[in-house]
C-alpha positions in Angstrom: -31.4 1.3 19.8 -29.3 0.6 16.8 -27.9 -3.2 16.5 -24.5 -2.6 14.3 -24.1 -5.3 11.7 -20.8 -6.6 12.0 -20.5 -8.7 9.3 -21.2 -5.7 6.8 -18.4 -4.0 9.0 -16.1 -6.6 8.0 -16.9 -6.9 4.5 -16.3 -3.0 4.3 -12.5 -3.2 5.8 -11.9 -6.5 3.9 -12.6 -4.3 0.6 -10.6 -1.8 1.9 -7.4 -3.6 2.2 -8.3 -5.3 -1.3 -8.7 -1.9 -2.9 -5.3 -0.5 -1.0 -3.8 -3.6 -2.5 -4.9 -3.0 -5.7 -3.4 0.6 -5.4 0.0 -0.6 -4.5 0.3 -3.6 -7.1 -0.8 -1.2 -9.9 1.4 1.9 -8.6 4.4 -0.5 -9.1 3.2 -1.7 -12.3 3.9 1.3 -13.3 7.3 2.4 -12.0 8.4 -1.2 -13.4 7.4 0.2 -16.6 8.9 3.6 -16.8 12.1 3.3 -15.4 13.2 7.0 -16.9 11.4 8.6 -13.9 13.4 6.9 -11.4 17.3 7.7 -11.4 17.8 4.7 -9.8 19.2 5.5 -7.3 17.5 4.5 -3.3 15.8 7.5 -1.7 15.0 7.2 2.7 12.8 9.7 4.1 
């Protein structure tokens, strides 16, 4: 029987959300810097 290492379980979903985080922080680095795209204007889905 397989014994499931948890702490590398953990280590992989902590660098998950890091990476996610990292996706989001640059993804509005971005719209910050090109505000042409955006009309301003709120948008709900």
């Amino acid at each position: 029987m397989v014994k499931i290492n948890y702490g590398f379980e953990k280590r992989r979903k902590e660098m998950e959300k890091k990476r996610k985080k990292e996706e989001k922080k640059r993804a509005k680095a971005e719209n910050k810097e090109s505000p042409e795209s955006q009309d301003g204007e709120l948008t709900t889905k």
